[in-house]
Each structure stands twice: as C-alpha cells, then as structure tokens.
C-alpha positions in Angstrom: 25.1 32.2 8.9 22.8 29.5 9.4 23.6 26.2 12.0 20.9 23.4 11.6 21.7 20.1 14.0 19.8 16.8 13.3 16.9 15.3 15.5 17.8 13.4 18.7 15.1 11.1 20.1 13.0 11.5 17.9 13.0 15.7 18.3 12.8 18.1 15.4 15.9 19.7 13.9 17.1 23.0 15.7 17.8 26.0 13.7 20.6 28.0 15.5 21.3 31.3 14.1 22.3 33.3 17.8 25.6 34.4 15.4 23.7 36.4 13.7 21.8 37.5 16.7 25.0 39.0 18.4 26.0 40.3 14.8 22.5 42.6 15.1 22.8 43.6 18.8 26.2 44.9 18.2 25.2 46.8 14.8 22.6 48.0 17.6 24.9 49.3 20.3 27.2 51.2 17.2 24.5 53.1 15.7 22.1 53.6 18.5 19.2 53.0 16.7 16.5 52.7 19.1 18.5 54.1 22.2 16.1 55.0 24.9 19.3 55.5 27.2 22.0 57.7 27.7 25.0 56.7 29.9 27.2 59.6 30.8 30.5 58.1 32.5 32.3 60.5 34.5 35.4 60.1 36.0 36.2 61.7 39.9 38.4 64.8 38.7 35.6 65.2 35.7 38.2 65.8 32.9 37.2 62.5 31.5 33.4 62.0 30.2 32.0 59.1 28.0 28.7 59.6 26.5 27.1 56.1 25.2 23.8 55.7 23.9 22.0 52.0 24.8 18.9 50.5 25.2 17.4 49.9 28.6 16.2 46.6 28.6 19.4 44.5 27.1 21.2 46.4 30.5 18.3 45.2 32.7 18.2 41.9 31.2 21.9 41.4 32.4 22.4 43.6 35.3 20.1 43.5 38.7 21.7 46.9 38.9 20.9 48.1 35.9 17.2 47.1 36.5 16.8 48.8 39.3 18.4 51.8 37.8 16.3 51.4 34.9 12.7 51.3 37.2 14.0 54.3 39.4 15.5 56.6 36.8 13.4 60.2 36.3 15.0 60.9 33.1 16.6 59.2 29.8 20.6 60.1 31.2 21.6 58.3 33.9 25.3 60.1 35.3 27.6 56.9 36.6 30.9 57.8 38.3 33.6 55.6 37.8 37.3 55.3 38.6 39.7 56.6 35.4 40.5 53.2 34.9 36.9 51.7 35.0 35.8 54.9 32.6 38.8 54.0 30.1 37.2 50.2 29.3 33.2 51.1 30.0 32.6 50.5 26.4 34.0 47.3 26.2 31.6 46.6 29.5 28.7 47.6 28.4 29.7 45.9 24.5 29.9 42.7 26.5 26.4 43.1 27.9 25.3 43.2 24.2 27.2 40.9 22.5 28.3 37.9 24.9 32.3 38.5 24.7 34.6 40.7 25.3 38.9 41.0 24.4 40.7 42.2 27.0 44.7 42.9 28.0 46.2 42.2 31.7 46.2 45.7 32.6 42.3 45.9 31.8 41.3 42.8 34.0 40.9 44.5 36.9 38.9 47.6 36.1 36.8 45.2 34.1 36.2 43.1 37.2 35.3 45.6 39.4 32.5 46.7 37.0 31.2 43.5 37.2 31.3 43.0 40.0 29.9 46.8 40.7 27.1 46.2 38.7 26.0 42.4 39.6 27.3 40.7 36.5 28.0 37.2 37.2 29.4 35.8 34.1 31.9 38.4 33.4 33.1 38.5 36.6 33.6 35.1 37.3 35.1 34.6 33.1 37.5 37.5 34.4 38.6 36.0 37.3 39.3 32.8 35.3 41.1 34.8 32.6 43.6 36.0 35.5 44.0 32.6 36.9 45.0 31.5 33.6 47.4 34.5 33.1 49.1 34.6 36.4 52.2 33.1 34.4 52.5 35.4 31.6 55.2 38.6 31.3 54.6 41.7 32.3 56.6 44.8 32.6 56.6 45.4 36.1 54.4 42.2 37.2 51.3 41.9 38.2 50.5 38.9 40.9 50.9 40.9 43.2 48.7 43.3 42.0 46.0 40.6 41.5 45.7 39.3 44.7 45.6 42.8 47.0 42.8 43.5 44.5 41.4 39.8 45.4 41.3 40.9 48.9 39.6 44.1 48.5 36.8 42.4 46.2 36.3 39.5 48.6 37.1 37.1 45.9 38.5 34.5 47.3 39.0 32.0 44.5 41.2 34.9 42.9 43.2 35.6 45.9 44.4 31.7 46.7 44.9 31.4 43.3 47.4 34.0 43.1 49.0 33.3 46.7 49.4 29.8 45.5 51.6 30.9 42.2 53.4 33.7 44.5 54.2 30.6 46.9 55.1 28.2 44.6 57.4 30.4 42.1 58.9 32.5 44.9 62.2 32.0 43.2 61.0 33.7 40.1 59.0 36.3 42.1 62.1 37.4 44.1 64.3 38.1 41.0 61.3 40.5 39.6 61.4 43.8 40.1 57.3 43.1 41.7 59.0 41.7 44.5 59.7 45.2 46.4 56.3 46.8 45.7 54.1 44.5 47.7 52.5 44.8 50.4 53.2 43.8 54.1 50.5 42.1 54.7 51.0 39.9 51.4 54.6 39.9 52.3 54.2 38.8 55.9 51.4 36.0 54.3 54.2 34.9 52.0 56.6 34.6 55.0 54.3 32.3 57.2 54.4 29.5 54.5 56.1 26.1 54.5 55.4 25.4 50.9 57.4 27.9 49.4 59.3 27.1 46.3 63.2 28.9 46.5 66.2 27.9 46.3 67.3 28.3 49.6 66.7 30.7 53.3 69.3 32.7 52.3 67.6 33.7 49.0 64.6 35.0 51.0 66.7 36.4 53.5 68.3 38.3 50.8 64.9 39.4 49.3 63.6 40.3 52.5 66.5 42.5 53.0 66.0 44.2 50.0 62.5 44.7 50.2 62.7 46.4 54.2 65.6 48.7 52.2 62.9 49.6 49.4 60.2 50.1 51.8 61.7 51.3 55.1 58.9 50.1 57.1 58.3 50.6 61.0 60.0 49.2 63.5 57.4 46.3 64.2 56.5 45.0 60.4 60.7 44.5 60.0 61.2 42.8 63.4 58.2 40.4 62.4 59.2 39.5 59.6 62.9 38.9 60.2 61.4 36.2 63.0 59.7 34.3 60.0 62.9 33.9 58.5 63.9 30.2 59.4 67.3 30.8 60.3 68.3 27.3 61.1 67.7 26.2 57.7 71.1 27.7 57.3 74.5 26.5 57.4 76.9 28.3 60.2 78.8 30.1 58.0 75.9 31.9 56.6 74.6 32.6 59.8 78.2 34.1 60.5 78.1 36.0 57.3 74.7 37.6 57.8 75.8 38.9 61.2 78.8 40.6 60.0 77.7 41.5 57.0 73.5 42.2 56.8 73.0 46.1 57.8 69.1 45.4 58.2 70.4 42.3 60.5 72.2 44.6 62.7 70.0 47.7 63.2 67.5 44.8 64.2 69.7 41.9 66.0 68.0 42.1 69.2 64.7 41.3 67.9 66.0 38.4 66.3 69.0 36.9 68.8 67.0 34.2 70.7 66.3 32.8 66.5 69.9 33.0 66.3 70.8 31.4 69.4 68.4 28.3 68.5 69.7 28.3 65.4 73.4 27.9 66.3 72.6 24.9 68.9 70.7 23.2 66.1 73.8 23.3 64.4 75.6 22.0 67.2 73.6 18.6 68.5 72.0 16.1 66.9 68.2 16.6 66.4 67.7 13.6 68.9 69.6 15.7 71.5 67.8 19.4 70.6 64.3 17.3 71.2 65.2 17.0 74.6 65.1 20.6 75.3 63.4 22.2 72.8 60.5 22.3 70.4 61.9 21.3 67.2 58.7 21.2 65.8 58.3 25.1 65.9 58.8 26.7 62.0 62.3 27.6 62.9 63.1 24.0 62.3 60.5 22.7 59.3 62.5 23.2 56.1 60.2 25.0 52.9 61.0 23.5 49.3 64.2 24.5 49.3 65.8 23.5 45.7 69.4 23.1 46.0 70.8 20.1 45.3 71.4 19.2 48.9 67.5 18.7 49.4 66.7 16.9 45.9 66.9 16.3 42.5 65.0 17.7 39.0 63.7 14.3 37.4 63.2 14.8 33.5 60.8 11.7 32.6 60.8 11.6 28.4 57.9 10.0 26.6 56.5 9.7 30.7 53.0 7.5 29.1 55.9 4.7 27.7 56.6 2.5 30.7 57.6 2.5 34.3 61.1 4.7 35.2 63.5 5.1 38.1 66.0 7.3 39.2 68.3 7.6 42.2 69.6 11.1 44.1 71.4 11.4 47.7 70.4 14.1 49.7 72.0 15.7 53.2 70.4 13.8 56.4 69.4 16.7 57.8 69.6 20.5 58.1 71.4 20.2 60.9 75.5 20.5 60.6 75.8 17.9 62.9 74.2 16.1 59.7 76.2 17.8 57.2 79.0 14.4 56.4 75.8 12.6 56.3 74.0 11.4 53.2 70.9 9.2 52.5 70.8 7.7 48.7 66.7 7.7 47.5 65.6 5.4 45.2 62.4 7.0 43.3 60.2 4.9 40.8 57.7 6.8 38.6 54.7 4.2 37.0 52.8 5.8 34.4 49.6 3.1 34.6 49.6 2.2 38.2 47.0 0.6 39.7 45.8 -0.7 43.2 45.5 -4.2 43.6 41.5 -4.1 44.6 41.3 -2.9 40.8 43.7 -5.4 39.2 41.9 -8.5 37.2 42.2 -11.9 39.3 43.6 -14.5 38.3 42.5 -17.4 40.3 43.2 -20.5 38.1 47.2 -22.2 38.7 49.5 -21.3 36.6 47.8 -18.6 34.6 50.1 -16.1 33.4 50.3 -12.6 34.4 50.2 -9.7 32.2 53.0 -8.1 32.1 51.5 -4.7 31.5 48.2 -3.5 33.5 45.7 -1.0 31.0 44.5 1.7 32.9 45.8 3.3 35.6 47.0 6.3 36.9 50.5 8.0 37.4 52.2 7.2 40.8 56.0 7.3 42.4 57.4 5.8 45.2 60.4 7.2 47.0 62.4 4.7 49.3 65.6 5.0 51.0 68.4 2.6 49.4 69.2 1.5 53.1 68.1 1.8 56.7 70.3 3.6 59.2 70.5 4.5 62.7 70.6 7.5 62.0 67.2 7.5 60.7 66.0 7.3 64.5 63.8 9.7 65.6 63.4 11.4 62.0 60.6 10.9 59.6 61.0 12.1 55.9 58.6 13.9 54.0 58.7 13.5 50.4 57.8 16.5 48.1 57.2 16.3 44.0 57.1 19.7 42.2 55.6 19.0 38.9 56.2 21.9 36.2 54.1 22.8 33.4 54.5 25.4 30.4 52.3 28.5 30.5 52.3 31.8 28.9 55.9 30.5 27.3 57.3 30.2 31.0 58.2 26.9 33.3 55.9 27.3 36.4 55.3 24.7 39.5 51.5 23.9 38.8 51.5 21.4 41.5 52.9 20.5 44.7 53.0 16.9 46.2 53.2 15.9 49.8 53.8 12.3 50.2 55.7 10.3 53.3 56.4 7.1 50.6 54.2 6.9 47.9 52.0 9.4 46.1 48.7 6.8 46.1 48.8 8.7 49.8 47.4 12.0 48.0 44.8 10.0 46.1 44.7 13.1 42.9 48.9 12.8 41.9 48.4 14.0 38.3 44.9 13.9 38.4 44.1 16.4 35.7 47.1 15.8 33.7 46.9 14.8 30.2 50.4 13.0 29.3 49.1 11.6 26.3 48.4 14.9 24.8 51.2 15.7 23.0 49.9 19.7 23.7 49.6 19.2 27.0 50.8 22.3 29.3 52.0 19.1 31.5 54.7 18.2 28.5 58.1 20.6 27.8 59.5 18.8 24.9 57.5 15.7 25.3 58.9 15.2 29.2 57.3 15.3 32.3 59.4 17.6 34.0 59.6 17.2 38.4 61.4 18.4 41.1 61.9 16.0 43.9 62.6 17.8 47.6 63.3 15.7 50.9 62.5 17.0 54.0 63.3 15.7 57.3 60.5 16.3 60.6 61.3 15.3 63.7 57.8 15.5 65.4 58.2 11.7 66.3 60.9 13.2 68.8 58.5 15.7 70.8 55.9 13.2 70.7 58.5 11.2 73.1 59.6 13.6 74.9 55.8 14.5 76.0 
C-alpha cells in the first residue's frame, strides 16, 4: 500500500507507506524474528505465566521504563509481575507498543491503563482514559462508573475522575435504578451526596436509594448519620416527611442524628421563606433545591428541526419548595433562538429608513426564560434557571450538559458551544430534535443578605 500526497509550496511529493511499516513490526512481534528479549509475566499466586519474545529497542523507544530496564538488565529474560488482570491483556500492551493501536472491551480499560500508566506510556494512557470518557454511557452488566472513577482516584487521574463524577451527578436517576448503585463506595457515595447539581427526580428518590444502599452495606454508625444529614429533607412535602418517619426503619434506628434537619424542615413548611430568613440561615444546603425533575420544578422542551427558526414554549412551576408556597404558581415564558447574536456583532444600519433583516446569519443558540408576570410574592426570592440538554450515546439518553443561568443563557457565554445542530448525526439530535429539560429553582440568599 503506497500513499503519495502532492507538493505544497513548492515541496516535493511525500511518499507515505507507515501502513506497511506497522504491517512489518507486527509480522515482527508474531514470529519473533530477531527477539533479543524475553518477557516472562507472572502473575502474584504464579499459576498464571506469559512468555513473549520482543525486541528491546521498539520497548525502549516507547517506554522510559522499559529503557531503563533495558540498560540495567543482566540477562535476555526480564521477570515482570503483574496483577491477573494486567497479565490477561499484556499482549495486547506490549502489541500496541509495536503497532500503534490497540482494540479493547470495557472490562479491559482498566488493567490496560494501569500498564500504561505503570510503565510511562503516555499515549495509551491518555487514548484510554479518553476511550472511558466516551464509554461512560454504554451498558454494562453490573455497571461500571463507579468502578471508573475509584480507579480514577487511586491513579491520580483527575480528568478521569471528574469525568465520571460528572455523569454519576448528572444521571443520578439512572444510576439509582442500577443495580451499581449499592456497590459503591462511601466516600464516592458521600461525594455524590454533597452536590447541588444532581439530576433525580426528586429527595425522596435519593432518600430511597440511600436507604437501600446503608441496608446493602450496613455501614458504621458515623458514615450513615452523615449521610442521612446530606439528605435535604425540606425539599420535601410534609406528608413525606410524615411517611418517612413512620415508615423508614434506617430513619428510625438513626432519628436522633437527624431530628434538628427535621425540625428545620417542618418550620420551612410552615412560614413563608421571608419569615424563616428572619431566624435562620436559609441559605444552608438544607434549603437549595438539586435538579429535581418532576413536573412541579419544570418542563422537558422537545425543539424539532432546532437550526429552523426562533421557538417558545410556556410551563408553570410551584413558587417555592416551601408548602406555604404549595397553591402558588409562577407561568415561565421560555424562548429558544437558534442564530442569536449580540448587538455589538449585529451589521449597522445607520442610513433612515433602511430596512432590517429579518433573519441575522451567524449566531449562536441562546434561551431566555422570563416570568409571564411580576408578583409580590416574588419578594425576597431570586430564581435560578437550569437547562439540561440531552444527547444520544452508546444507544442511551444522557444529560451531557448542565446550564445555570438567572435569565438568559448569553450569562454562560459557551450554551451549546460544541454542539453541532446542523449535523443531522449529531449526538446532540434524537430524531432530528434538540431534546432539554428546563428546572426552576428558587434561592433566597437576597433574604440573609438583609437580614445581615
């Protein structure tokens, strides 16, 4: 196979043949011809051993550990111990060293990123932790997220680790109806559990979850009183908050721990939030609502053919949390412009009477959320807007962004940045629609600013 590309600049054609290249290392890896190297893998319990024949200088070529190896070694076998797993994919390592590439299946990602990492090569390791970024979405018997990101900690990689805290975080819904959910970790759990952008349908979803996971795991005393007080137990109606303490048997063996969260929680329920500032901090997480996606916080916006031409929709949500709220209801008006753009970068038209265009070129996405009216009751209460914007992966619906916006998304400055909508392929696109999720959330930090 032969690849010739024409002059540039007056350069001389380039001959490219580095398929064939690969084509010979590999035939050289398979039949050993010219081994000056034997690798001997061993495995911990030694009823594993892999015997490879190489050739020392492709390794030291791609490995400052094999180099070094190679310069210090007093014979032609070198002995390597790995882990079972590590020794079960070694060849494909060590075939990836020789030819460039390597095919690999979820359960393999890890071992084969630990040898990388074990042995100093950059390019696999960091094409492996890409591979799993772009695979946290697909199926997996017993998941693996969760997997992922303890392993992420251990190895210090920390573009691995937020990448897979961030999908845990934003399909938490998903994650809790997996049977993953009850095998990890407290530490991830208790991670999980500190965070305001959480994607779920409601508190009483994680409280459920939580439940089941300190059933699974029957942890100490301390790791299931902490994180029962993460639980934001004002973000519930009364009746749940009756229902849970008549009917929860991990809410009674720890009721104590939790009974001033309760108490709180009940006189939010009972005063206006203008009244609760006056007393207490409503700012604390008890009171800051997560992305909650029942129907009482917002509204799923399917936008069809979204590149066509400016749309708008309109959704009520509840006033508040707060059941002194609960008859309460604000109506949202929410415009979506597929070619918006600012007015600094809109053409002038200076002369009288010119006509406008009707249609700027250019442009990028942006929505605007409004109420329909002002109220009273909007004193002391500022409303932050949320967009959820879904995308297909690995066959599934996940949340690959979240939006935080108080009116208009120009406020983020990167609202659908890296989204293709003209694509008709685009992972952005189920069905040719832009599918969001729209959540309201009211903050009353405006009210303990007065109070100080």
């Amino acid at each position: 196979m032969l690849k010739v590309e024409g002059a540039q600049d007056g350069e001389g054609d380039t001959i490219i043949h580095s398929v064939n290249l690969v084509q010979r290392l590999e035939a050289l890896l398979v039949q050993g011809n010219g081994s000056d190297v034997v690798l001997r893998v061993e495995t911990p319990s030694a009823d594993e051993v892999k015997v490879l024949q190489v050739h020392g200088l492709v390794l030291a070529l791609q490995s400052p550990v094999f180099h070094d190896m190679m310069l210090s070694r007093n014979s032609s076998t070198l002995v390597l111990r790995e882990s079972s797993a590590c020794a079960a994919v070694f060849d494909k390592f060590i075939r990836y060293l020789y030819c460039g590439e390597i095919s690999l299946l979820l359960d393999q990602a890890i071992a084969l990123h630990k040898l990388a990492t074990k042995y100093q090569v950059l390019s696999l390791q960091q094409g492996i932790t890409q591979y799993m970024t772009k695979n946290l979405a697909r199926e997996s018997p017993s998941g693996h997220v969760a997997g992922w990101y303890e392993y992420a900690v251990l190895a210090g990689d920390v573009t691995l680790r937020e990448n897979c805290l961030q999908y845990l975080a934003w399909n938490l819904s998903s994650v809790l109806q997996s049977g993953e959910w009850v095998t990890i970790s407290s530490q991830l759990l208790m991670t999980l559990l500190q965070r305001s952008d959480l994607v779920l349908q409601s508190e009483m979803e994680l409280f459920a979850a939580l439940e089941a996971w300190i059933i699974r795991n029957n942890p100490d005393g301390l790791t299931a009183e902490n994180a029962l007080r993460t639980v934001r137990y004002a973000m519930m109606p009364p009746r749940d908050l009756f229902r849970l303490q008549t009917q929860s048997s991990i809410l009674a063996r720890y009721q104590e721990s939790v009974r001033d969260l309760l108490y709180l929680s009940y006189q939010f329920h009972s005063a206006s939030p203008l009244q609760m500032a006056k007393f207490f901090d409503v700012n604390c997480s008890l009171f800051v609502p997560r992305n909650y996606l029942s129907p009482m916080w917002g509204s799923s916006w399917i936008i069809n053919n979204p590149t066509r031409d400016d749309r708008s929709t309109s959704f009520q949500t509840q006033l508040g949390p707060s059941s002194h709220d609960a008859s309460k209801r604000v109506t949202w008006n929410a415009l979506f412009s597929p070619r918006w753009l600012p007015l600094s970068m809109r053409p002038m038209y200076t002369e009288t009477g010119a006509m406008q265009p009707t249609r700027v070129e250019g442009g990028r996405p942006r929505i605007i959320i409004t109420p329909a009216t002002s109220s009273a009751d909007f004193a002391g209460v500022s409303f932050q807007k949320t967009v959820l914007v879904m995308a297909q992966q690995q066959g599934r619906v996940v949340v690959k962004h979240v939006y935080n916006f108080h009116q208009s998304t120009e406020e983020n400055g990167d609202f659908l940045a890296q989204a293709d909508l003209y694509r008709r392929t685009s992972e952005y696109l189920i069905d040719s629609a832009l599918y969001l999720h729209i959540v309201v959330k009211p903050l009353y930090q405006s009210l303990i600013n007065t109070k100080n």
